[in-house]
N, C-alpha and C positions, 0 to 999 in steps of 0.2 A: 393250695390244697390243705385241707386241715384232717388230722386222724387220731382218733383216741382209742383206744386196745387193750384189754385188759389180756393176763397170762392164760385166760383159757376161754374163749369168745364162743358162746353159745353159735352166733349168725353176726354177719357182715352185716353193714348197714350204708348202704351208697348214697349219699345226697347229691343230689343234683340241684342246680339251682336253675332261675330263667331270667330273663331279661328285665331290667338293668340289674339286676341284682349281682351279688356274689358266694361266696361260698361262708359270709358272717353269717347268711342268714340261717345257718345249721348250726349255730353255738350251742343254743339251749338242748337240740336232739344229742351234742355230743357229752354234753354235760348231765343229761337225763340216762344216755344209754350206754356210753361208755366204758362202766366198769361191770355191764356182763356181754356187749357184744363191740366184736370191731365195728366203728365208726369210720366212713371213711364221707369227706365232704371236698367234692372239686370245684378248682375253680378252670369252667367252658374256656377253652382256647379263645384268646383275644376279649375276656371276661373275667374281674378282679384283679389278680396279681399274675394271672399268668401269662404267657409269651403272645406278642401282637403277633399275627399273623397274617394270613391272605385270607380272605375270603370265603367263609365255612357255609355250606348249606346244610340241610337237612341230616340228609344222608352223613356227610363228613363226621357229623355231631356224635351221632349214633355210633361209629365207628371210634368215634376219638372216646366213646363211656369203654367201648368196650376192650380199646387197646389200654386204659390207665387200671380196667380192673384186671388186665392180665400182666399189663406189668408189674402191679402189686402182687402178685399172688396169690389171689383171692381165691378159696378153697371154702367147698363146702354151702350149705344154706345161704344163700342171697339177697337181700330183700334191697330193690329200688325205691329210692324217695325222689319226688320227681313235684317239685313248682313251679307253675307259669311252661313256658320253653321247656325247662326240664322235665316237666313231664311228657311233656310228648317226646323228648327224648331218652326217658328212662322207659317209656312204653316201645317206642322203636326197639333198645336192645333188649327188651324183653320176651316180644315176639318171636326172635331166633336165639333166643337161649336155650329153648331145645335142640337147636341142630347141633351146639357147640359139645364137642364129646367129653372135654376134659377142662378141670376149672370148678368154677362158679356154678352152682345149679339154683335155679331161680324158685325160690320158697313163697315171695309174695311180692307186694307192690303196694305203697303207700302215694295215693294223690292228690293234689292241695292244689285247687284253683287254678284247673287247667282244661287242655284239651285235645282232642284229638281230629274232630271237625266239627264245620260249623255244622248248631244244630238243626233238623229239618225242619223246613217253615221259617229258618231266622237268615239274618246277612250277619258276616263277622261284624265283631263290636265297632263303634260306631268310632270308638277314642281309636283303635287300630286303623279301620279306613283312611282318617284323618291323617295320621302319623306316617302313613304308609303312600299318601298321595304327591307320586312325584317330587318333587324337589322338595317339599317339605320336610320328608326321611333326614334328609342330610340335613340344615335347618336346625331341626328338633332332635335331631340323634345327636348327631355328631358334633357341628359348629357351634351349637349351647346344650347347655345340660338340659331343655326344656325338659326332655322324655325322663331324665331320670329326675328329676323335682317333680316334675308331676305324677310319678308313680308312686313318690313317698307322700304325696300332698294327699292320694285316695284313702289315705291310712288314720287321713286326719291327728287329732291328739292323741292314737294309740299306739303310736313308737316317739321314745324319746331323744330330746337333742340329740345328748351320745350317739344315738343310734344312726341318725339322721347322719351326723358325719364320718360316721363309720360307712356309710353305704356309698358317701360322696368318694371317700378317700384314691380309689383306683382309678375316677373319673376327673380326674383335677383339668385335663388338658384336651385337646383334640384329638390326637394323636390316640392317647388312652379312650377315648370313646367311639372309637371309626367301628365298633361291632356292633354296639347297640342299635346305629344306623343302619347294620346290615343284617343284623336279627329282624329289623321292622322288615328289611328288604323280604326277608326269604318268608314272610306269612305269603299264601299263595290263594289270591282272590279270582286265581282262572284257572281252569284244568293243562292252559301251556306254562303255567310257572313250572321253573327247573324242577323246584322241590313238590309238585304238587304231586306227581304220582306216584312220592316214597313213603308221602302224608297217607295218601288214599289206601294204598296198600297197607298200611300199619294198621290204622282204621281199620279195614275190614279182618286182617289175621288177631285182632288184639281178641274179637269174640268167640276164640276158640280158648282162649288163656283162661283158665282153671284154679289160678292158684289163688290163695286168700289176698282178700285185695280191698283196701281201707281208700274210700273217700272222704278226707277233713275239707270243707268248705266254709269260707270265710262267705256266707249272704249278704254283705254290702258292698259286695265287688262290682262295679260296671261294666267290665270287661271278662272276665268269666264268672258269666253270672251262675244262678242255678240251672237257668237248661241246660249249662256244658255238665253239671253236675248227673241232671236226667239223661244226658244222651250215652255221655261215660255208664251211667247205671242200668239204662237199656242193653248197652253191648255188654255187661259184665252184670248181667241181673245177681251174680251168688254176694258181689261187695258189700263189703258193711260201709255205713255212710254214718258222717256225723258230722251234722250243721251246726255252725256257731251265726247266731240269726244277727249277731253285735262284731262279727270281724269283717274287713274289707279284703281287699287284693292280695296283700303280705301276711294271709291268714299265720303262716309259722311264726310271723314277728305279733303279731298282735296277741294273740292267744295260747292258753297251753297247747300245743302238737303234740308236742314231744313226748307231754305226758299221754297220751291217748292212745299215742304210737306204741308207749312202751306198755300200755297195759292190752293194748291191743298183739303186741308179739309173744308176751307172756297166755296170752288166751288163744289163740289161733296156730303159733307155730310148738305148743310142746305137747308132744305126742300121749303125755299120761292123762291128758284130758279125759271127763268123763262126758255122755250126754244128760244135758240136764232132763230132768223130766218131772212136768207139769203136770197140776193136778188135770184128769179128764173132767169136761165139762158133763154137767147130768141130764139128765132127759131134754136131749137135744132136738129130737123128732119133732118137735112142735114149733117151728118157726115164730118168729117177732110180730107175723102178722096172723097165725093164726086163731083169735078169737076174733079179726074180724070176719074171718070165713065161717066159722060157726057162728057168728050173727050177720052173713050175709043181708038176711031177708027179716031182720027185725028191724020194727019202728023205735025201737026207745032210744032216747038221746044220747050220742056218743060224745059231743060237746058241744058249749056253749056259752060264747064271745061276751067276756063281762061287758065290753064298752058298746056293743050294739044289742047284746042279749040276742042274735042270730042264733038256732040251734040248729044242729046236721046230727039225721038220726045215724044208727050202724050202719042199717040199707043203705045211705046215702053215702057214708066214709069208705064204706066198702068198695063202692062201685067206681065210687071216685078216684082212690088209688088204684086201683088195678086197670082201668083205663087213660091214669097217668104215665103210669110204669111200662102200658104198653105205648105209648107213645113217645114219650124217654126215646126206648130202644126202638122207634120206628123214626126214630128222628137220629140215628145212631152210636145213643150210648151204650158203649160194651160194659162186658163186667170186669168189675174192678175198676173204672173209671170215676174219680173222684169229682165231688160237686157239691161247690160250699153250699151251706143252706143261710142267706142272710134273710133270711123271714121271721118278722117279726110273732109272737107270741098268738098264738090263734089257729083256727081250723084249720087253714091253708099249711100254717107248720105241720101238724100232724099229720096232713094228707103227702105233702112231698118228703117228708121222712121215710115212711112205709112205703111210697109209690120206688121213693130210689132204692130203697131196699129190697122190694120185689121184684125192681128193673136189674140188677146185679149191681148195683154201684155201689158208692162207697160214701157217706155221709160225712160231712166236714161241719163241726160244729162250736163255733166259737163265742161264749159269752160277750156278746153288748158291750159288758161291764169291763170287757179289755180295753173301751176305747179305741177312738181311730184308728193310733199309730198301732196298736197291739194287734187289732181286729185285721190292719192289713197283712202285719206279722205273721200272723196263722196261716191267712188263707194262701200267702205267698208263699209261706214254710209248706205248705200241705202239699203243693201241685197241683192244684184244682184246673181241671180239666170244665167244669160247669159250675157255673152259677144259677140258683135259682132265690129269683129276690124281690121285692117293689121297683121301679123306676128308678128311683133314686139311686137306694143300693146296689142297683147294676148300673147305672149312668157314675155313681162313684167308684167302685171296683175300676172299672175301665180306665177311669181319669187317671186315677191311680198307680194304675196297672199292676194291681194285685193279680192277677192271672189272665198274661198275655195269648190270645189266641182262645180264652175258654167261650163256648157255647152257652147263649144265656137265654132262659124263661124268666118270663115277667110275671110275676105276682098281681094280679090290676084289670084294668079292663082295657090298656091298650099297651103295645110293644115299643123299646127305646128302638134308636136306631140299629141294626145288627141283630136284635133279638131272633131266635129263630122260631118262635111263638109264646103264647101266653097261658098262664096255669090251665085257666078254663078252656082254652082251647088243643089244647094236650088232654082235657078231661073228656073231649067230648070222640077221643081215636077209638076205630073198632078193630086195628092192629093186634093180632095174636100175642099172648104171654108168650113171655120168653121161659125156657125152664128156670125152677127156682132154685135161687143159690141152697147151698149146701154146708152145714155147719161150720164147716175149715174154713168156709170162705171168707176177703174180711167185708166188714159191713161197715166199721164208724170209725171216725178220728173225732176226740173229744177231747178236746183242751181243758186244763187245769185253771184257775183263775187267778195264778200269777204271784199270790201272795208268799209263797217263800221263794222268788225267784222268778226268773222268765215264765211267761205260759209256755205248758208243754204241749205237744199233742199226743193223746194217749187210743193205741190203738187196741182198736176192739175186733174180734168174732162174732161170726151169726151166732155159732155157739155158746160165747162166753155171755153175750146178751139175753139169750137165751135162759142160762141157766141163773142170770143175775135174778133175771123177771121170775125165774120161781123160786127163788130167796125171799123175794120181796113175797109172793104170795102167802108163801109158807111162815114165815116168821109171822108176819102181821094178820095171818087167817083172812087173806082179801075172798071176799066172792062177788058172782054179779051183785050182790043185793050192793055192792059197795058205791059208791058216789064221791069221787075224787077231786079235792080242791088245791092246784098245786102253785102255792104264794111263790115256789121256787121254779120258773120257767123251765129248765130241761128236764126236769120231771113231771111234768105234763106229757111228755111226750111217750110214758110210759101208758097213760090211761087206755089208748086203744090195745095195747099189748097184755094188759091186764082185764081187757075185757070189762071194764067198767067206764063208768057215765064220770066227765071230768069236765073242769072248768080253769081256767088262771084270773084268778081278782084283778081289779084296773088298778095297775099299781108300774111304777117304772122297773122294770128288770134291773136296769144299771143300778138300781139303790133301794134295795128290797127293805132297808129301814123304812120308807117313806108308807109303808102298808100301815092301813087306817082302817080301825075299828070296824069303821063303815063299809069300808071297799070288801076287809073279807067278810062281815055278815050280808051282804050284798049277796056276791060270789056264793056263800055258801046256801043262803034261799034259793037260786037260782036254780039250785040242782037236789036239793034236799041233802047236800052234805053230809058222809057217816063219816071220812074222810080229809085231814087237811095237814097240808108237809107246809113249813114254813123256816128260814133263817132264821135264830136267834134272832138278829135284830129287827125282822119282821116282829117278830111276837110282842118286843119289847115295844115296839110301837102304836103297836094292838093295843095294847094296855095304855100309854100313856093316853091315847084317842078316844079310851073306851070311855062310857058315861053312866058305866054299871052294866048288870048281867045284860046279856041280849039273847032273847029269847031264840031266836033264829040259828043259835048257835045248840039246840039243845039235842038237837039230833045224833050232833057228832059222837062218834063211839072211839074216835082214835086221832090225836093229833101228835102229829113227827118234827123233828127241828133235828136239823144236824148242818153238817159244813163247820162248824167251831162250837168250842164248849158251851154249854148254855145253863144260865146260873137257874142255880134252882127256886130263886125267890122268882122267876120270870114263868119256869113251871109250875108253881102254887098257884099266883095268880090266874095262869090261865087255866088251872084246872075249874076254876071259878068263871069264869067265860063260857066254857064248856063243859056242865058238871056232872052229865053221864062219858064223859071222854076220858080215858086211858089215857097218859102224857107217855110219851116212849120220845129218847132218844139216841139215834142210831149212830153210831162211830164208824168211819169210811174214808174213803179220800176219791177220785175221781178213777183210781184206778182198781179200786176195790170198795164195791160199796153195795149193799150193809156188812160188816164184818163183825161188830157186835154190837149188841143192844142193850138200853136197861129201863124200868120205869121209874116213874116219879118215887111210887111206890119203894122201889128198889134200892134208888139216890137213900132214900132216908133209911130202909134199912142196911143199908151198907156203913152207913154212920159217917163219920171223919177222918182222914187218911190225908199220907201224903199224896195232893194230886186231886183230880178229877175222875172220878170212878165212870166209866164208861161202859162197863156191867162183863157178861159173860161171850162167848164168840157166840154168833147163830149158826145150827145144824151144817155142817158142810165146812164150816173154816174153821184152820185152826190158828195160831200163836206161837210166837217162838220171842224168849230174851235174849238179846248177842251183845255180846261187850261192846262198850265205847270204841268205835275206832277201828273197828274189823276191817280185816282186809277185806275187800270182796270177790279179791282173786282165789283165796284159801277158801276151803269148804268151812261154814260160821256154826258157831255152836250154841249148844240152848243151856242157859245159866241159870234156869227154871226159875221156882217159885219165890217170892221174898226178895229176889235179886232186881236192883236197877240197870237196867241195860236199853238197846234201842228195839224197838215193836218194828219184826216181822209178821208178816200174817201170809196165807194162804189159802186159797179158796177155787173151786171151778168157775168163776167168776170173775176171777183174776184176768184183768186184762193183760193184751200181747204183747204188748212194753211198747215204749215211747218212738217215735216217728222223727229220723232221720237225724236219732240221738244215739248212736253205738253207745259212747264212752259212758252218759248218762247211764242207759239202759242196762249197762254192764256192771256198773257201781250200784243198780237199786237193785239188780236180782243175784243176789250169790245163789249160791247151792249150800247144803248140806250136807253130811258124812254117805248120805243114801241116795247124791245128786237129784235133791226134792229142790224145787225151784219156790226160793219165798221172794216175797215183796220188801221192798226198805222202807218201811211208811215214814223215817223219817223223825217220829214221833218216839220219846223215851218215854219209861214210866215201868210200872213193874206188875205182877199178877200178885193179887195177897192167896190167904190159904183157899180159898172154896174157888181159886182158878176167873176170881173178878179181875179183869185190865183196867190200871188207874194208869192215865196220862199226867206226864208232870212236865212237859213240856215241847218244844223240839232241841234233835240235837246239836241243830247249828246256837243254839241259847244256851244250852246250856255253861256255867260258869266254871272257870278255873280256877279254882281260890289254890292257896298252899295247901287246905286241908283235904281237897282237894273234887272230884266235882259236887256243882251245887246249880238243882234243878228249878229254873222260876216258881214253874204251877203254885207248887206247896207255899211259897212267900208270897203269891201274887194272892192265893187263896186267904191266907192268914190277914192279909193287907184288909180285904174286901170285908171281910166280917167285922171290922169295925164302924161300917155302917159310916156315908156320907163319900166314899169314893166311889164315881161312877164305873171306875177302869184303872189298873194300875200294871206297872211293868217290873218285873226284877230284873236287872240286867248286870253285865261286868265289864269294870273300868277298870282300866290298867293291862301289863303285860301277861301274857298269858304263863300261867304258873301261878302267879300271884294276886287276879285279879280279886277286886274290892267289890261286895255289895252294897247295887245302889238300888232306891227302890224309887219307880217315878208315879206320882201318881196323877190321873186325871180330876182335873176339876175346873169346868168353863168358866169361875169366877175366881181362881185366885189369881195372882201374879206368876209367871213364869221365872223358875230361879230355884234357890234355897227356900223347901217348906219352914214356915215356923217353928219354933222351940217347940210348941205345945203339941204339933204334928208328930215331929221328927220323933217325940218322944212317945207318942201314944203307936207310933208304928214300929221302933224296937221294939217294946213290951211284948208283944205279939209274935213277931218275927223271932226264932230260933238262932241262927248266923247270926252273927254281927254284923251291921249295916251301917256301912260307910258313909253314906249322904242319902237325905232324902230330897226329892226335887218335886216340886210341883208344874205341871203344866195342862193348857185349856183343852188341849185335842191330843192324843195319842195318834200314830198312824195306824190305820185299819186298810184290809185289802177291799175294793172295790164289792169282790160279788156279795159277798157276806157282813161289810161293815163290822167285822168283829177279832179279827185274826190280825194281833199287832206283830210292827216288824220291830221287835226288839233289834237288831241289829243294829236299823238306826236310830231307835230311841238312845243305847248307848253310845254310839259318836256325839251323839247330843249333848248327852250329860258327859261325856268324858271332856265338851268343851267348856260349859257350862262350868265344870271344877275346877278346870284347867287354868278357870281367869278369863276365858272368850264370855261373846254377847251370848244371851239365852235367847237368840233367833233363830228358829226353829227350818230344819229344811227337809221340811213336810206341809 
């Protein structure tokens, strides 16, 4: 048993461990939480270092947490940690902690990749059967280490040697392993196992328990995988959850816990807590679908499919979803039931967006441009309950088994195997609507596209979609007369919600650079375009494709670019493309967007500054500067104008926060003095006098010199204006305190390495800092949806090897 205590212990903190494990695998919780609450970490009777013994089941386990917490003397707040085995037996004594009078009183419960039964519709995992089959138990438990090599092997290269024989250590002999064989013994695969009916009974008392209660989930576990995660979350819907999509089995050992744990106790169990409170969402009355209901019964075109030029009027879209939707829920899907959408770009997307939004569900929506492995990421991180997709993308899901057990429609004209029908024939149900959801309710999971980090999934409200869609209205003066060309796929999917006529150019979503001249003047005749949103590096491609003005383009009254900054020689030109068009672009992120705007116009009266000016907030949001480094536990403060710090923003549009990310979610939304709920966007930069937001970079970039911090933007911007770099990075090399500016720039024809004399020197001149090294190379990394959002991070591993005397091969 291990125990750390400081002289005056907020709350006890009990680890329990499970099989094979022992009580090391709590170092990092006693080392994280230690010096504000008792720590206390056992090692299971006939498990680690403690006394071999006879025979423990279930029950016995339970009883043996709750005699070592009474022999300690444990008083006061309680909280169980409980892995593997140990959780089911830190849930066992948690269940009758209320009867106990005197002692310990149970404040919360922390669980990590466990279980309490199998879940409904599944058979216990498949490596347990195996292990558990008869004489093998003994075998694999007991007479070799198989079972516990194989538990560390699920962990892969995320625990280290060290660690590896620290876990061996208890297990050297036979003798020392005869429990791990009898741990496999007491899993109970019948209702006559000894221990099955102490299981079942905890099981069902655990869904009266109340108290705050943390699920950390390692997602590459085989053996308690996420359903044990959903089934624990069904019997204990009030828990916070938080998935780590990159941990296995030994989630404590692979990943921070302990840190999550502890911000998790600090937020949950201290009473001076305040309720946050979010901005209300604004004219919410108006559902996501209704302007199709107010163009019920018009003919004009609601869209039309650049690669076949097919057009579906309103009458047509209208009719269509609301006869999807009703057959959705005649086929039955409840509300709130999740259902990825892998349909590609076109009418058919539109119509099953809105039909499952009128159905009560809940929209999963993962950019393409994730890739495979990411795309499966989501849909598996999401819990999708249904699929709606082509042949393929449901014959792939499956294979995959991105979402075991989900209900799939086919996009197509005929169904995979299992299918429970096909779009068009869900179109053609005369099944009654169901009532329509209602503002609070939620409607979307929208992933992030992964470039500073995992894709996240970002959840949204009918409401908060709601009131996004009249931001967009209102800032940009949409009305019908409007005709919407969206280069940016998930923004098409606004057009029926805004009531206007839309289209998407024939162009690859995964690589919205590859949009050609042609494709959007294409796209935009097609529909008389007033309207066109496009990717920086869409536009830039526009341009290079272009072969001079194009007439077709002259209608446009408004063209939008956001997702990453966009240089303004890319907006001159295009204003020349389209030269009655208005250049605007929006500043956002996936979880707040538009948040503010500026125009072309506006760039050039705003002049030169530190940074990328990204203009004023629109009507509704506001801004806030918070120092570097804020806690997000402590209420964050505003450093106002002239000050660099990191961009909070605020908005009824503000989505719900991240999906089955506690700790994430908890670190991006602090509060303020008046428990207002702002967003982390992540991005630094600062407000000048007339209340304009200049971006000067993010803050995971930014640099730590001696003199102390120093922001890319303003040196990448300074870089660029010398004309002949396509892209450049500022980045910092060396230890943090002291890092060195380096400045890397792109260029697909020079050498990769040390820029030239002539360079290196033409880019200090310019540059303010002092700059360490200059480095040239052919490709920068860019993220996927946008092609334009570099990952400095690893640009400087690059160059810090690069300096360091390593090869300049690049690992990107």
């Amino acid at each position: 048993m291990l125990e750390r205590s400081p002289l005056h212990p907020h709350t006890t903190v009990v680890c329990v461990h499970g099989n094979p494990t022992w009580s090391y695998l709590w170092r990092t919780m006693l080392a994280r939480l230690g010096d504000q609450h008792r720590v206390i970490a056992v090692d299971q009777l006939g498990m680690g270092f403690s006394d071999r013994t006879g025979t423990r089941r279930y029950a016995d386990r339970v009883r043996d947490l709750g005699d070592v917490i009474e022999a300690l003397d444990v008083h006061g707040p309680l909280v169980v940690v409980g892995h593997d085995w140990g959780g089911a037996v830190s849930m066992g004594w948690a269940v009758g902690a209320a009867e106990r009078s005197a002692g310990a009183e149970l404040a919360g419960m922390v669980l990590c990749n466990t279980g309490i039964a199998v879940p409904e519709g599944r058979r216990a995992p498949w490596l347990i059967r195996l292990a558990a089959a008869g004489p093998v138990t003994d075998v694999v438990g007991h007479r070799t280490p198989i079972f516990l090599e194989g538990t560390l092997r699920l962990s892969g290269k995320r625990i280290t040697s060290e660690a590896r024989e620290a876990y061996r250590a208890p297990y050297r002999s036979t003798v020392d392993r005869r429990a791990i064989a009898e741990f496999v013994g007491d899993v109970p695969f019948t209702p006559a196992h000894p221990s099955a009916a102490a299981i079942a009974d905890v099981a069902e008392r655990v869904r009266a328990l109340d108290v705050p209660t943390l699920l950390a989930w390692g997602a590459r576990d085989p053996v308690f995988d996420d359903s044990f995660a959903l089934d624990l979350a069904l019997r204990m819907p009030h828990a916070d959850r938080h998935r780590y999509p990159d941990a296995g089995h030994l989630s404590p050992e692979e990943v921070d816990v302990a840190g999550a744990v502890d911000a998790w106790l600090s937020d949950r169990l201290q009473a001076h807590r305040v309720t946050p409170v979010a901005m209300p969402p604004q004219d919410v009355q108006r559902p996501m679908w209704a302007a199709l209901e107010e163009r019920a019964g018009d003919d004009e075109t609601a869209f039309v499919e650049a690669v076949t030029g097919r057009a579906t009027t309103f009458a047509q879209l209208h009719d269509r979803v609301m006869r999807i939707a009703a057959g959705l829920v005649d086929h039955g899907l409840q509300a709130g039931d999740r259902v990825a959408l892998l349909v590609p770009p076109s009418a058919d997307l539109g119509a099953a967006v809105y039909a499952v939004w009128r159905a009560g569900g809940v929209t999963v929506v993962a950019d393409r441009g994730l890739g495979l492995r990411g795309l499966g990421r989501a849909v598996r991180g999401a819990r999708v309950t249904w699929i709606i997709g082509p042949p393929k993308a449901v014959a792939a899901a499956r294979a995959l088994r991105w979402a075991r057990g989900a209900r799939a429609v086919v996009v197509g004209p005929r169904r995979v195997l299992g299918a429970i029908a096909t779009l068009d024939e869900l179109a053609q149900s005369t099944a009654p609507l169901p009532p329509a959801p209602v503002a609070d309710d939620a409607a979307a999971v929208v992933f992030t596209s992964g470039a500073t980090g995992p894709a996240k999934g970002v959840r949204y409200r009918h409401g908060q979609l709601a009131a996004q869609r009249d931001a967009l209205l209102s800032t940009y003066s949409i009305t019908r007369a409007d005709r919407f060309v969206a280069a940016f796929a998930p923004f098409a999917v606004f057009g029926p919600a805004l009531g206007i006529t839309s289209t998407i150019p024939d162009v690859d979503v995964t690589k919205p650079g590859t949009l050609t001249a042609k494709a959007l003047a294409a796209a935009c005749a097609s529909i008389d375009a007033t309207i066109v949103f496009a990717a920086p590096a869409a536009l830039a491609n526009v341009l290079r494709t272009s072969t001079g003005r194009d007439l077709r383009l002259a209608n446009v009254r408004l063209v939008l670019s956001a997702g990453a900054p966009v240089p303004v020689s890319v907006l001159r030109a295009m204003a020349l493309e389209c030269p009655a068009a208005a250049l605007h672009t929006p500043y956002g992120m996936t979880e707040c967007l538009p948040f503010a705007d500026i125009s072309l116009d506006g760039i050039d009266g705003a002049g030169s500054g530190a940074g990328v000016c990204v203009g004023s907030p629109v009507p509704g949001a506001a801004v806030m500067l918070a120092p570097l480094g804020f806690d997000a536990g402590e209420p964050v403060t505003d450093l106002g104008a002239g000050a660099m710090g990191e961009v909070l923003v605020r908005a009824p549009w503000l989505s719900d926060g991240y999906d089955e990310l506690w700790r994430t979610q908890r670190d991006a939304r602090p509060t303020d003095a008046s428990a207002r709920v702002w967003h982390r966007t992540g991005d630094v930069g600062h407000l000048d006098e007339v209340g304009r937001l200049w971006i000067e970079g993010r803050s995971v970039h930014v640099i730590d010199t001696a003199d102390g911090p120093l922001t890319p933007v303003p040196v990448e911007v300074a870089v660029e204006r010398l004309g002949g770099a396509e892209r450049s990075a500022a980045v910092g090399v060396g230890p943090s305190g002291c890092q060195q500016l380096v400045v890397v720039i792109e260029d697909s024809s020079a050498c990769e390495g040390l820029a030239d004399a002539t360079l290196a020197e033409r880019v200090r001149d310019v540059v303010e800092p002092p700059v360490a090294a200059v480095l040239t190379v052919r490709a920068l990394p860019v993220d996927i949806r946008h092609n334009t959002k570099i990952d400095r991070a690893l640009v400087g591993t690059w160059a810090d090897a690069v300096l360091g005397g390593g090869r300049a091969r690049r690992p990107w």
